[in-house]
C-alpha angles and dihedrals in degrees: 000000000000117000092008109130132173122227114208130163121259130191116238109239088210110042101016089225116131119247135170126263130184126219126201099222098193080076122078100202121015136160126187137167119241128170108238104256085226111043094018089225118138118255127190106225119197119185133176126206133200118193095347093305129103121265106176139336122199123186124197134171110280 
């Protein structure tokens, strides 16, 4: 399904604050930077997708 994305929370690893994340789910792994929208310090989110649905996301300190 092209363009289709699926927005989960995530907690900051920084700041423990929940934000928002956004996983492509026409990908299976995928890992990508982006700066928490609360503390502005950069996360590493991973996140695995089965089927075009999401598995797991995990976010740690970059």
């Amino acid at each position: 399904m092209m363009g289709f994305q699926i927005e989960c929370e995530i907690q900051c690893p920084w700041c423990f604050e929940s934000i928002p994340a956004v996983v492509d789910p026409s990908q299976d792994d995928q890992t990508y930077i982006e700066d928490c929208s609360v503390c502005c310090r950069p996360i590493q989110i991973r996140a695995r997708c089965e089927d075009e649905e999401l598995a797991s996301i995990d976010a740690e300190r970059s």
